[in-house]
N, CA, C and O atoms as a GROMACS GRO file, in nm:
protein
  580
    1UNK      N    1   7.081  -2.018   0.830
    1UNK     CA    2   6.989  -2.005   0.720
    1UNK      C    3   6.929  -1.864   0.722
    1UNK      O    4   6.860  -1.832   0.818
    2UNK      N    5   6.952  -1.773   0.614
    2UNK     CA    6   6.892  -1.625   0.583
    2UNK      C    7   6.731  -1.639   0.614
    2UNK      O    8   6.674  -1.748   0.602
    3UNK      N    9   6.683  -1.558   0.643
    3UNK     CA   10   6.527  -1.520   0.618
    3UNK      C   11   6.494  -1.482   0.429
    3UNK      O   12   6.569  -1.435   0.342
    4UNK      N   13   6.408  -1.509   0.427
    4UNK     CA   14   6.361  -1.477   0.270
    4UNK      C   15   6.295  -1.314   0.278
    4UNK      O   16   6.193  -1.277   0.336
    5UNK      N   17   6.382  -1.243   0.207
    5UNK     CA   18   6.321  -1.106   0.209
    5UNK      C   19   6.184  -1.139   0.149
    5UNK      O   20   6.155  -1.228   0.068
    6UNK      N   21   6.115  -1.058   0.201
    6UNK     CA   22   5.975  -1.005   0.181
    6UNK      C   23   5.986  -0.964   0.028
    6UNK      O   24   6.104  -0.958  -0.004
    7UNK      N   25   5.905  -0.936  -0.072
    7UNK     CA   26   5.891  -0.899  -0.169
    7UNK      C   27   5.770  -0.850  -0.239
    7UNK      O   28   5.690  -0.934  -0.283
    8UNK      N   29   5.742  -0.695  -0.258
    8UNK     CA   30   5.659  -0.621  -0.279
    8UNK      C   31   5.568  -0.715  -0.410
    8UNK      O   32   5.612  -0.786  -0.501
    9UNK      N   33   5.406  -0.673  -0.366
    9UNK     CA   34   5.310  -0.765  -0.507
    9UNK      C   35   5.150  -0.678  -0.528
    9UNK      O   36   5.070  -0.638  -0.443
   10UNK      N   37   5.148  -0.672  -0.650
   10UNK     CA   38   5.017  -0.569  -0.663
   10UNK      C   39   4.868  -0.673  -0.680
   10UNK      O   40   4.856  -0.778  -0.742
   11UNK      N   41   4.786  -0.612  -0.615
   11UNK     CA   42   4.660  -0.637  -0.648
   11UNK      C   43   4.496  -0.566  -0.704
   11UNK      O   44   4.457  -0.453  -0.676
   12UNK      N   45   4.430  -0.657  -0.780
   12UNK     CA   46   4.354  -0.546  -0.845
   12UNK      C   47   4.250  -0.630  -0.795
   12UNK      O   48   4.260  -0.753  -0.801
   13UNK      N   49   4.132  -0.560  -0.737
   13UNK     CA   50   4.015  -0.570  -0.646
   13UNK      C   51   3.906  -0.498  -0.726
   13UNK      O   52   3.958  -0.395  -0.769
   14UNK      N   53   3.751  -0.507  -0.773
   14UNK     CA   54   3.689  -0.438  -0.793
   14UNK      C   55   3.584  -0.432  -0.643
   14UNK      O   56   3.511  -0.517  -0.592
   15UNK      N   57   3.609  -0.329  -0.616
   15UNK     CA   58   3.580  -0.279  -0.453
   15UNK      C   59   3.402  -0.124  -0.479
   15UNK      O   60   3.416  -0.014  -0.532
   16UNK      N   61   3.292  -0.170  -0.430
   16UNK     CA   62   3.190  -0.057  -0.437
   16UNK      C   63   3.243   0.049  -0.376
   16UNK      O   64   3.310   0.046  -0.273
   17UNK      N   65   3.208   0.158  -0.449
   17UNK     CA   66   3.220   0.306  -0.389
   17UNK      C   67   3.174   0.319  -0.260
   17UNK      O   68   3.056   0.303  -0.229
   18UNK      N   69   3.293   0.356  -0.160
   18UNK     CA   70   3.232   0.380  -0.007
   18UNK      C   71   3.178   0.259   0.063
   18UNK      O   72   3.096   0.268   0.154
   19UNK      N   73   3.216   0.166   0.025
   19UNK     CA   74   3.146   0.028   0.101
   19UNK      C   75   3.276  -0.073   0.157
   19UNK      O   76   3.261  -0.165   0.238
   20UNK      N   77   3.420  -0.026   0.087
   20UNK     CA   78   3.484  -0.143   0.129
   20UNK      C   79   3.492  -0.199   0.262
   20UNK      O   80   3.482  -0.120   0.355
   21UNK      N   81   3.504  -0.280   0.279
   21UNK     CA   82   3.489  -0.393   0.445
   21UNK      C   83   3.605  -0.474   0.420
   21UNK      O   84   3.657  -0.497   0.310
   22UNK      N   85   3.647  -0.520   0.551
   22UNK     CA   86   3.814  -0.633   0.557
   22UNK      C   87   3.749  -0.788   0.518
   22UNK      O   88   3.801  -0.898   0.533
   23UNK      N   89   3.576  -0.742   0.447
   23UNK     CA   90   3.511  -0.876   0.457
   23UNK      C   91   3.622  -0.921   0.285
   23UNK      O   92   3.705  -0.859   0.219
   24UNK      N   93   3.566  -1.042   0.277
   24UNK     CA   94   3.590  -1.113   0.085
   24UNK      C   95   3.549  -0.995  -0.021
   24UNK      O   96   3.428  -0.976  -0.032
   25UNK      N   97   3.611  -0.937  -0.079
   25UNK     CA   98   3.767  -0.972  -0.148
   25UNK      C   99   3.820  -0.854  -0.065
   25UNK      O  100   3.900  -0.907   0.012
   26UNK      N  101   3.819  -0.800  -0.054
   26UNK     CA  102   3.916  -0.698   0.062
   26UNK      C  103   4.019  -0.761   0.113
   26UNK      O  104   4.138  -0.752   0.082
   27UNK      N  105   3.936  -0.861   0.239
   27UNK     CA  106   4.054  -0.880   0.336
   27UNK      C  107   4.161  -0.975   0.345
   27UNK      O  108   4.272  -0.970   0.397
   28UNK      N  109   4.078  -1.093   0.258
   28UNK     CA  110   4.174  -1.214   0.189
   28UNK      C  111   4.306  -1.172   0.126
   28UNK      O  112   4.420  -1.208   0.152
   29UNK      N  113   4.250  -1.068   0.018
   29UNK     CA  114   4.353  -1.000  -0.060
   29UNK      C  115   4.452  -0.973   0.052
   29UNK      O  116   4.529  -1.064   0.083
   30UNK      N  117   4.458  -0.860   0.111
   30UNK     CA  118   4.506  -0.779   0.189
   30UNK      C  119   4.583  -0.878   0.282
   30UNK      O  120   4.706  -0.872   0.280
   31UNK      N  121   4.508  -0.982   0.376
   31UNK     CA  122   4.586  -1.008   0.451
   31UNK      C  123   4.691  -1.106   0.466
   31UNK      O  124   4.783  -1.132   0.544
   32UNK      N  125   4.630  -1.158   0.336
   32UNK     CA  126   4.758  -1.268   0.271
   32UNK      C  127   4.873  -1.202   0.226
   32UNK      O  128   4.965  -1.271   0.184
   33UNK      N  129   4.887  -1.045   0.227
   33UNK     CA  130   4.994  -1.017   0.203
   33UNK      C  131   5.051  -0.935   0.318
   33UNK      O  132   5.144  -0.859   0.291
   34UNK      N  133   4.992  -0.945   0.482
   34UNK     CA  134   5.023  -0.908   0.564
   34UNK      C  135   4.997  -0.708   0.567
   34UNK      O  136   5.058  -0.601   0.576
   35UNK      N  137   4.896  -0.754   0.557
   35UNK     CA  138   4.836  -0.520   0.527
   35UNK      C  139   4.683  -0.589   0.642
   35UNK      O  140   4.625  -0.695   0.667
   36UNK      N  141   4.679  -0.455   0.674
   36UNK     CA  142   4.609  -0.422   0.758
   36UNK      C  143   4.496  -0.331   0.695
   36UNK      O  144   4.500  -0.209   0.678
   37UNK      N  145   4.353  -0.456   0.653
   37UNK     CA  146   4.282  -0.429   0.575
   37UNK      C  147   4.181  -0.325   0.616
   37UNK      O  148   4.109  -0.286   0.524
   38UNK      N  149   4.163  -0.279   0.718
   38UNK     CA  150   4.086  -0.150   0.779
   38UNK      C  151   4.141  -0.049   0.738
   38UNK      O  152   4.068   0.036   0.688
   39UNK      N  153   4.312  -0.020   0.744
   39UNK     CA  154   4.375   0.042   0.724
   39UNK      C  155   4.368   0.125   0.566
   39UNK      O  156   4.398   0.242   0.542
   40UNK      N  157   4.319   0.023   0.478
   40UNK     CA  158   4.300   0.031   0.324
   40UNK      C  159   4.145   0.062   0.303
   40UNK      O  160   4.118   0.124   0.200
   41UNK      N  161   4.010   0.017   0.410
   41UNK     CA  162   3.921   0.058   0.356
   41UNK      C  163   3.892   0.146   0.396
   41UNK      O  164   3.794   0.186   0.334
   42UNK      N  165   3.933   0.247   0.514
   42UNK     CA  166   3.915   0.391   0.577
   42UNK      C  167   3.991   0.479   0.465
   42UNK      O  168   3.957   0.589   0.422
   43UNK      N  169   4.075   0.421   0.440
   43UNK     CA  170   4.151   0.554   0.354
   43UNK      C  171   4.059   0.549   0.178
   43UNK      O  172   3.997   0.638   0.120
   44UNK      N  173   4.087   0.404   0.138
   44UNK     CA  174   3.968   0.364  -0.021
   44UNK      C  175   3.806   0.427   0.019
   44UNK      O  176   3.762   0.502  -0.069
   45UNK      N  177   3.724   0.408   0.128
   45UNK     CA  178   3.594   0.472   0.169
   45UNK      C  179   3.601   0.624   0.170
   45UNK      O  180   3.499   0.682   0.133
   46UNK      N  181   3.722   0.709   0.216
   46UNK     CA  182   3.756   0.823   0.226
   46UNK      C  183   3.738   0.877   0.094
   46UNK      O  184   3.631   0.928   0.059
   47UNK      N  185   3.854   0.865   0.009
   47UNK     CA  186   3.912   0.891  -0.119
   47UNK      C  187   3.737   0.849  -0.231
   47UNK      O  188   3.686   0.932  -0.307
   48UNK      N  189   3.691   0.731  -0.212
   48UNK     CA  190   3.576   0.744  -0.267
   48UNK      C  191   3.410   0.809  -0.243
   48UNK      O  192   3.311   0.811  -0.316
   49UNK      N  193   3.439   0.859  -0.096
   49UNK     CA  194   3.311   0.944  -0.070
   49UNK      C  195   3.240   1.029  -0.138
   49UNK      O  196   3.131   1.068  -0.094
   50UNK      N  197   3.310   1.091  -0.308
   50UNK     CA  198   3.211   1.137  -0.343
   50UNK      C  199   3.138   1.102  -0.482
   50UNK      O  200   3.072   1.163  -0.565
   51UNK      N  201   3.187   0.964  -0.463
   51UNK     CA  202   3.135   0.839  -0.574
   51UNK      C  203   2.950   0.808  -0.479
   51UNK      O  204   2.917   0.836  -0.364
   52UNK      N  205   2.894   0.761  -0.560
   52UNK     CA  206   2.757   0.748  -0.554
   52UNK      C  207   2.784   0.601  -0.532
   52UNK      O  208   2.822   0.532  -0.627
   53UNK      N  209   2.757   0.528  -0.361
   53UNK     CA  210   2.765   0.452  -0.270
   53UNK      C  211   2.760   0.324  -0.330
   53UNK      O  212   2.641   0.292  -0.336
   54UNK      N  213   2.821   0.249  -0.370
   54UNK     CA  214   2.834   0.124  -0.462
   54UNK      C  215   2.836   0.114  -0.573
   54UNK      O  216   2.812   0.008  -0.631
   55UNK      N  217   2.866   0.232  -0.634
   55UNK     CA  218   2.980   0.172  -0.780
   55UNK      C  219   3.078   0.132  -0.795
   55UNK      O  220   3.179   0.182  -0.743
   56UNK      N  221   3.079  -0.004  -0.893
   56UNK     CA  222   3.210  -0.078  -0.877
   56UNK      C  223   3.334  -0.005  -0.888
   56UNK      O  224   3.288   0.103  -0.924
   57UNK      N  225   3.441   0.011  -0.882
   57UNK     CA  226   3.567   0.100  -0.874
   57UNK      C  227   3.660  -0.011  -0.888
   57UNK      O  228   3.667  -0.097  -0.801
   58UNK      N  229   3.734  -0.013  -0.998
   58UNK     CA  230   3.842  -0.127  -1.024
   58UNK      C  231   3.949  -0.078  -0.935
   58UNK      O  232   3.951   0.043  -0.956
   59UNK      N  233   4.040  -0.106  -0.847
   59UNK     CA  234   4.151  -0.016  -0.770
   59UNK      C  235   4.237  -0.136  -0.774
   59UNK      O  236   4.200  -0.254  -0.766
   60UNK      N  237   4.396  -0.074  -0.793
   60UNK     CA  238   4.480  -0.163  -0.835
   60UNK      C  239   4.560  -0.147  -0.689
   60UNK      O  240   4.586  -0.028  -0.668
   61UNK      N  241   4.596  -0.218  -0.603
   61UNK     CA  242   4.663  -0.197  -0.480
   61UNK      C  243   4.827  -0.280  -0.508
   61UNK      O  244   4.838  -0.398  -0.542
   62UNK      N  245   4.932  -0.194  -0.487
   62UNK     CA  246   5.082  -0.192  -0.468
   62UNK      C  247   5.074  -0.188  -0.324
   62UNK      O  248   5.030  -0.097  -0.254
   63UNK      N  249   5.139  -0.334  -0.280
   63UNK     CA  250   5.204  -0.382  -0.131
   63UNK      C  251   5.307  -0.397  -0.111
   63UNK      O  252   5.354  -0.505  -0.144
   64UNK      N  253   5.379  -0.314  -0.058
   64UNK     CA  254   5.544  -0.302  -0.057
   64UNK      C  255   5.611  -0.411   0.054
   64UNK      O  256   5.529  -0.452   0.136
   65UNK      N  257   5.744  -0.461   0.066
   65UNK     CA  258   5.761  -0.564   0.132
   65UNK      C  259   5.773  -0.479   0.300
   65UNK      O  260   5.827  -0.528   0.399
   66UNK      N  261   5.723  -0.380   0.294
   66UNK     CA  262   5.757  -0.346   0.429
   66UNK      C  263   5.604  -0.311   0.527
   66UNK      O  264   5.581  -0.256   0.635
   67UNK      N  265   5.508  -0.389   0.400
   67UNK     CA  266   5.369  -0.370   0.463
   67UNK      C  267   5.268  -0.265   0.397
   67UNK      O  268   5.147  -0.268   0.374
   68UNK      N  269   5.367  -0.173   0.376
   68UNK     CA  270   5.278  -0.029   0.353
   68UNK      C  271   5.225  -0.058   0.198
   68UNK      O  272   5.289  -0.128   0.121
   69UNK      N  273   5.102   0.005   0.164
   69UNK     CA  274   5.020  -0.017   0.055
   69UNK      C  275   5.015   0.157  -0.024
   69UNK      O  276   5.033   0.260   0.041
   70UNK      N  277   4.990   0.153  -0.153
   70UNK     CA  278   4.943   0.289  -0.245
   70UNK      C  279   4.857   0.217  -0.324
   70UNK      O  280   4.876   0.104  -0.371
   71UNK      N  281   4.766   0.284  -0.335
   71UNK     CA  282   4.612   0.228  -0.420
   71UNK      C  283   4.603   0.356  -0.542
   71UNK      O  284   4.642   0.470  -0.516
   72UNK      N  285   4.557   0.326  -0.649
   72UNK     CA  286   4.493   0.386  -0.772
   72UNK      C  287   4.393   0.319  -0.797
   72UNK      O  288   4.394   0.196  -0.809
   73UNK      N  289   4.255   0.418  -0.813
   73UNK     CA  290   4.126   0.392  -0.842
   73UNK      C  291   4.149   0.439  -0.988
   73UNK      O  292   4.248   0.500  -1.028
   74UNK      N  293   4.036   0.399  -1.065
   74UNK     CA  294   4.011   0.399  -1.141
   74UNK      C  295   3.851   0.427  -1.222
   74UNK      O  296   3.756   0.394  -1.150
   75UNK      N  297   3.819   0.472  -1.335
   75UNK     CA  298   3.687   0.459  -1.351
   75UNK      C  299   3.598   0.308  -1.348
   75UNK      O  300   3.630   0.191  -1.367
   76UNK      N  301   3.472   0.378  -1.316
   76UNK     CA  302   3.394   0.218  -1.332
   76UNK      C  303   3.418   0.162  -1.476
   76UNK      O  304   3.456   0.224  -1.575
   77UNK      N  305   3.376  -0.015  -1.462
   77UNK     CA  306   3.394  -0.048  -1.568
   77UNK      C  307   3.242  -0.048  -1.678
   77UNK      O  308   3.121  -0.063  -1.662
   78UNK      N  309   3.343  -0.016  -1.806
   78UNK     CA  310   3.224   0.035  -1.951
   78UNK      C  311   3.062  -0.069  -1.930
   78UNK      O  312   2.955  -0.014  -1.955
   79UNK      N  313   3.067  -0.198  -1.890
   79UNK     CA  314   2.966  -0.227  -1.861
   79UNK      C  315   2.885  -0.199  -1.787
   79UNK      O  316   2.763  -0.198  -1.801
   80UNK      N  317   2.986  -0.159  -1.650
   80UNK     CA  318   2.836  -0.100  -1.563
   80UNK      C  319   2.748   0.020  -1.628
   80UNK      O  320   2.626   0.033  -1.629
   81UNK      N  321   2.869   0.117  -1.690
   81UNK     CA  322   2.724   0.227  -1.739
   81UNK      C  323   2.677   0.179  -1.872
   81UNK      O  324   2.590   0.251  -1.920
   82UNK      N  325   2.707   0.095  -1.932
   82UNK     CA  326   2.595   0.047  -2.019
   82UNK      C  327   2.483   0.003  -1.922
   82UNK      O  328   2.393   0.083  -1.898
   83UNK      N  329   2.484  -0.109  -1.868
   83UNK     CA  330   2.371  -0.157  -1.788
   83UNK      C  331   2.263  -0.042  -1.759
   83UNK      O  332   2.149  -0.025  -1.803
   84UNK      N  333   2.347   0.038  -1.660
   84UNK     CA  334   2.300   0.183  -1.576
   84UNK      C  335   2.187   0.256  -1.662
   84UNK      O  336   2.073   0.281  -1.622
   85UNK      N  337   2.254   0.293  -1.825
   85UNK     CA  338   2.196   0.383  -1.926
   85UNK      C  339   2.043   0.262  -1.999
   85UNK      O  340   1.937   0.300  -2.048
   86UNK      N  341   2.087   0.134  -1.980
   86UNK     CA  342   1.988   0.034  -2.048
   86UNK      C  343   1.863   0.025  -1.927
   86UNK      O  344   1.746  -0.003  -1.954
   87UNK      N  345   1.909   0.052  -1.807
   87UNK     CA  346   1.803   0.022  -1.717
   87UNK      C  347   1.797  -0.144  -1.643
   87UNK      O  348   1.701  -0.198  -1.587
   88UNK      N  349   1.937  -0.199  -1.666
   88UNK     CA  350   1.903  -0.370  -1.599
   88UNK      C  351   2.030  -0.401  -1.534
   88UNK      O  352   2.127  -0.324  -1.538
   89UNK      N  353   2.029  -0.530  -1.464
   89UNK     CA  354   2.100  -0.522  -1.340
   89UNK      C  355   2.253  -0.629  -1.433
   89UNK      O  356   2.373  -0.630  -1.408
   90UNK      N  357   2.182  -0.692  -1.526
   90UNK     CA  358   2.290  -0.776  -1.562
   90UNK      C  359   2.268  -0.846  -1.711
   90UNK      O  360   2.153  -0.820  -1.744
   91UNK      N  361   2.313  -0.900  -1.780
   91UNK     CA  362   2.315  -0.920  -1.912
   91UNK      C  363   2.207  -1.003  -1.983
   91UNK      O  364   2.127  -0.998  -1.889
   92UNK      N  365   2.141  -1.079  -2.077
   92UNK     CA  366   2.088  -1.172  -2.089
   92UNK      C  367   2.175  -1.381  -2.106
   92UNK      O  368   2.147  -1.501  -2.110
   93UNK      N  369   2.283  -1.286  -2.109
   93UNK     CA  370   2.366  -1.431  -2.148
   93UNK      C  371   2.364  -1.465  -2.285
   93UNK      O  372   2.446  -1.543  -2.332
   94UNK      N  373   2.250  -1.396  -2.369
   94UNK     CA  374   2.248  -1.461  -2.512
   94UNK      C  375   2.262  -1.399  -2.586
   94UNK      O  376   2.160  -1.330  -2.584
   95UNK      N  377   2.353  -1.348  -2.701
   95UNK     CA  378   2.396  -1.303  -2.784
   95UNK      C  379   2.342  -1.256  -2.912
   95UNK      O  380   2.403  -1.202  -3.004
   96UNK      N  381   2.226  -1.281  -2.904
   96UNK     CA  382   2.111  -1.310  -3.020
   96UNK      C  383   2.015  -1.211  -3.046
   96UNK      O  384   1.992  -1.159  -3.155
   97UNK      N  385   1.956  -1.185  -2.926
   97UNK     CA  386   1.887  -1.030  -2.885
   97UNK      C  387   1.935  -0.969  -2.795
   97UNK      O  388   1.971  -0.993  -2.680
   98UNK      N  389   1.929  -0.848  -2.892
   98UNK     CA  390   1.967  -0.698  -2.789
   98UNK      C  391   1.870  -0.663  -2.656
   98UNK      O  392   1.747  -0.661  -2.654
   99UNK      N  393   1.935  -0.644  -2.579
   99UNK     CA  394   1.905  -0.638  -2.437
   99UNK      C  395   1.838  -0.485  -2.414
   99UNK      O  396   1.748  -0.470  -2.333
  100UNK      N  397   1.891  -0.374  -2.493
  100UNK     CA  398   1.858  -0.244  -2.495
  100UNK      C  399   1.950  -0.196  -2.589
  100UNK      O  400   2.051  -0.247  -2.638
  101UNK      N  401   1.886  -0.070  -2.608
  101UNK     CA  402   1.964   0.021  -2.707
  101UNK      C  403   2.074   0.129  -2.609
  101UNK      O  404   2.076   0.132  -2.486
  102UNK      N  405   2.160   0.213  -2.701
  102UNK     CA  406   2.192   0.303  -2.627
  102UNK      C  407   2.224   0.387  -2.750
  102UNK      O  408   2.246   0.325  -2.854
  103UNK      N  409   2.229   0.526  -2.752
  103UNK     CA  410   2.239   0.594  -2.870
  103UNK      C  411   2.432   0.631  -2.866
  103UNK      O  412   2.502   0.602  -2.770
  104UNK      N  413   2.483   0.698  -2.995
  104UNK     CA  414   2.619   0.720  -3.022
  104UNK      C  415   2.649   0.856  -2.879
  104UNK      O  416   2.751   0.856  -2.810
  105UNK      N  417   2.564   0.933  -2.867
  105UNK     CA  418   2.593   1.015  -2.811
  105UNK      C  419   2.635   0.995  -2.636
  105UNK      O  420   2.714   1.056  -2.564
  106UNK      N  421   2.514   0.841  -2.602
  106UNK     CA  422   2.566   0.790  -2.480
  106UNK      C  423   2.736   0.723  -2.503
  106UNK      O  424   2.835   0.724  -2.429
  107UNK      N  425   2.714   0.672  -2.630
  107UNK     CA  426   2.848   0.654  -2.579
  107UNK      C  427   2.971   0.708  -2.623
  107UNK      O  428   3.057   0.625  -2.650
  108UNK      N  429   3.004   0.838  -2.638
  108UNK     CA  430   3.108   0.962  -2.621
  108UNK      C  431   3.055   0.962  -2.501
  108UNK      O  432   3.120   0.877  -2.439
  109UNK      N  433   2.948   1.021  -2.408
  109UNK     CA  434   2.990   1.016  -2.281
  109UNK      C  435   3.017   0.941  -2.199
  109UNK      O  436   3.034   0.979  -2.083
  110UNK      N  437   3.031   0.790  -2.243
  110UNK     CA  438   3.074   0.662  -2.116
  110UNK      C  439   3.285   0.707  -2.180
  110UNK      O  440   3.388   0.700  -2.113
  111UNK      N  441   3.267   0.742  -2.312
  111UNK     CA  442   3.408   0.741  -2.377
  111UNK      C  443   3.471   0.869  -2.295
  111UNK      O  444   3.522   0.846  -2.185
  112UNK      N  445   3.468   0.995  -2.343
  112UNK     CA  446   3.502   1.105  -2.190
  112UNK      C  447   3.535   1.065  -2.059
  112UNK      O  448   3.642   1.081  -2.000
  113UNK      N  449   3.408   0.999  -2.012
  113UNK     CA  450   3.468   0.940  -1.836
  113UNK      C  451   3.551   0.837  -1.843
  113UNK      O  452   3.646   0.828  -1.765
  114UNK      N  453   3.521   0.736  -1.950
  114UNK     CA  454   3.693   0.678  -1.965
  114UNK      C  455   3.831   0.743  -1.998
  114UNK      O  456   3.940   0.700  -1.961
  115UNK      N  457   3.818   0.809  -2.045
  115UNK     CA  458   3.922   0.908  -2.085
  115UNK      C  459   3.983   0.973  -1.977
  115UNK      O  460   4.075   1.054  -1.988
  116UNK      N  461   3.931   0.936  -1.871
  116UNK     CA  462   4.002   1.009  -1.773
  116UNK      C  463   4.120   0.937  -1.679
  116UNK      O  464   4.204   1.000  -1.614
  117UNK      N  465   4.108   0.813  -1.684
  117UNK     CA  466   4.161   0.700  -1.680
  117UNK      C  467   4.324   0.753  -1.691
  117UNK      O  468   4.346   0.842  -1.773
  118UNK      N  469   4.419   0.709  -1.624
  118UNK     CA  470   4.517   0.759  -1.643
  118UNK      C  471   4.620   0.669  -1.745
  118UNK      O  472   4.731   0.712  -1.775
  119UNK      N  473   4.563   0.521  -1.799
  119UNK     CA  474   4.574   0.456  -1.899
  119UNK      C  475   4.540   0.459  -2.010
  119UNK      O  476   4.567   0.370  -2.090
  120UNK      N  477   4.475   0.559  -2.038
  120UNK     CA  478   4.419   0.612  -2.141
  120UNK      C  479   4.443   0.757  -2.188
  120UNK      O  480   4.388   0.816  -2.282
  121UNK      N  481   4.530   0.797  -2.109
  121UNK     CA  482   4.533   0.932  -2.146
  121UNK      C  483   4.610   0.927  -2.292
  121UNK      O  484   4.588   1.026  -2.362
  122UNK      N  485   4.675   0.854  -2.333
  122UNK     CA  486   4.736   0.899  -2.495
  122UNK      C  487   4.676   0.790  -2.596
  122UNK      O  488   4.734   0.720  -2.680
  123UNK      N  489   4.519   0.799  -2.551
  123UNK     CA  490   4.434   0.702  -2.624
  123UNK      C  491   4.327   0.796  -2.747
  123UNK      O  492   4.254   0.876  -2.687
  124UNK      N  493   4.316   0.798  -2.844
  124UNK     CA  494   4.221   0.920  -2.870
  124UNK      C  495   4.014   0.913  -2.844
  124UNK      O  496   3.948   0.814  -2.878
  125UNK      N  497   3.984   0.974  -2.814
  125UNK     CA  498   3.846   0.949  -2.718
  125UNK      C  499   3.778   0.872  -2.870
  125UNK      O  500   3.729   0.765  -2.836
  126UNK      N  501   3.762   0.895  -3.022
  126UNK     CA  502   3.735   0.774  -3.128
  126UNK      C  503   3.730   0.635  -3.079
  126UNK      O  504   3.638   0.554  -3.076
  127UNK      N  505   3.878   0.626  -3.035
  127UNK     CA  506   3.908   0.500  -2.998
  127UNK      C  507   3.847   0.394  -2.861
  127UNK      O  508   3.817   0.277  -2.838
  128UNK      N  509   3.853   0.531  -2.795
  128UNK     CA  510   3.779   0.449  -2.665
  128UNK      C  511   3.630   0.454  -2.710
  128UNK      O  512   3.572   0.347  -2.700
  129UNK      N  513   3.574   0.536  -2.748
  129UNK     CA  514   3.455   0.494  -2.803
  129UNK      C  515   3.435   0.391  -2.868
  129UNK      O  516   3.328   0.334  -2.848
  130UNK      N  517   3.538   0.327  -2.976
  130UNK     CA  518   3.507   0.190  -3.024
  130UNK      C  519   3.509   0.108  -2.914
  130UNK      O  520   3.413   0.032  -2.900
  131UNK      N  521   3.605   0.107  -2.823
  131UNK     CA  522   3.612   0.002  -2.750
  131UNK      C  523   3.423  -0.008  -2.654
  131UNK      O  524   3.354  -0.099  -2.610
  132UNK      N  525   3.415   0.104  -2.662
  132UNK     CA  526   3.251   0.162  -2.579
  132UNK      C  527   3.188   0.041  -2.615
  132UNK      O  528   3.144  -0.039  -2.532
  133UNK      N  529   3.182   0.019  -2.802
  133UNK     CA  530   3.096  -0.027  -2.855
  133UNK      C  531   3.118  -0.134  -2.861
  133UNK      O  532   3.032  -0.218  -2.833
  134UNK      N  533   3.220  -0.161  -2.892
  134UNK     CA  534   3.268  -0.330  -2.821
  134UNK      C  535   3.216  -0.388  -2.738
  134UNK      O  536   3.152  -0.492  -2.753
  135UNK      N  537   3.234  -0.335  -2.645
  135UNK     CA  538   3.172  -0.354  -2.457
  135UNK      C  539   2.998  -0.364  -2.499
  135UNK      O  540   2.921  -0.449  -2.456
  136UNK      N  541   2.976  -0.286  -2.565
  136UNK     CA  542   2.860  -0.289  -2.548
  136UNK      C  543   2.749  -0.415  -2.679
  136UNK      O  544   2.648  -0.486  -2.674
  137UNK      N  545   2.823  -0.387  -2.748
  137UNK     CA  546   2.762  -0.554  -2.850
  137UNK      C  547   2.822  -0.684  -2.776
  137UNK      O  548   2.751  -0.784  -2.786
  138UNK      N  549   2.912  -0.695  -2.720
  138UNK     CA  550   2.937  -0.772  -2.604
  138UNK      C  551   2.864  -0.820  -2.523
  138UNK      O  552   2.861  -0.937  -2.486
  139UNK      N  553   2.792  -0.721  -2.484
  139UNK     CA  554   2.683  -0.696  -2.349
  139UNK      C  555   2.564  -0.693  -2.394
  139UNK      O  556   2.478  -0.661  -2.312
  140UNK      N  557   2.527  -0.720  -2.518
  140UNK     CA  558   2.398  -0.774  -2.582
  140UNK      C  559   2.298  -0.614  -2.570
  140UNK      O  560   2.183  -0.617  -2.527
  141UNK      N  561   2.356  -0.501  -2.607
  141UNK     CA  562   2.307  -0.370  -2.598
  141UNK      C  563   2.323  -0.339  -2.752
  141UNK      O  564   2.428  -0.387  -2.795
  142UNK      N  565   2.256  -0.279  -2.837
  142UNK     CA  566   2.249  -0.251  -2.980
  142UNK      C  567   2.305  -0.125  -2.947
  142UNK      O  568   2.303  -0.101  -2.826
  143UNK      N  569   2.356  -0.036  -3.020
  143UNK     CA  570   2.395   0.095  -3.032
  143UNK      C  571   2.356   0.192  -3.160
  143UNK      O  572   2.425   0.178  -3.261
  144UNK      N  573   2.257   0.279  -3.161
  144UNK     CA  574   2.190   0.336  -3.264
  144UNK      C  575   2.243   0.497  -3.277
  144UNK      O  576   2.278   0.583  -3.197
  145UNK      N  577   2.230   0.487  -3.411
  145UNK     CA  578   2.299   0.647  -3.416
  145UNK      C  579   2.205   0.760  -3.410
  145UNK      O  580   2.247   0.876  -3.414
   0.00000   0.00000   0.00000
């Protein structure tokens, strides 16, 4: 009877800037696919050191069947800097009243730092700005011009 080759599988973790640990979701992830989760948060803690110490960081991790891992970070997600720019830790849940404002000009700049995104690069910054605003009537934030 053959052995079952191993077979490479990606994972996407939202991991704080400079904080990752082999603790939940790190190491579960990681070690269910046989990676050596220290291994991933010395090099992810490295690579994010000059992120401001617990911002979320979406990072998509590729685990090859031979163990070895390549990670791509990514920008934070559009809600956290809404929150950030509104001043609160998390949403109201209710859809009804606006939670805070944010003006057009905040959001071309949440749209720019998305733009940097390497999924976005043949996106036009208009566009990610709608999506800004999406995210952000979503998130019970009014947007004023």
């Amino acid at each position: 009877m053959a052995a079952k080759a191993a077979k490479a599988s990606f994972v996407r973790l939202l991991i704080p800037a400079g904080k990752a640990a082999p603790t939940p979701p790190v190491g579960p992830a990681l070690g269910a696919r046989g990676v050596k989760s220290m291994d991933f948060c010395k090099e992810f803690n490295a690579r994010t050191a000059h992120i401001e110490a617990g911002v979320p960081i979406p990072t998509a991790i590729n685990v090859n069947a031979d163990r070895t891992f390549t990670f791509q970070t990514k920008t934070p997600p559009t809600a956290f800097f809404l929150k950030r720019i509104v001043g609160i830790d998390k949403g109201n849940g209710k859809h009804d009243q606006p939670i805070g404002t944010i003006s057009l000009k905040h959001v071309y700049e949440i749209a720019k730092i998305k733009a940097t995104d390497e999924h976005m690069a043949n996106i036009s910054l208009e566009a990610i700005a709608k999506t800004v605003i999406a995210t952000a009537k979503n998130n019970s934030v009014a947007v004023i011009p």
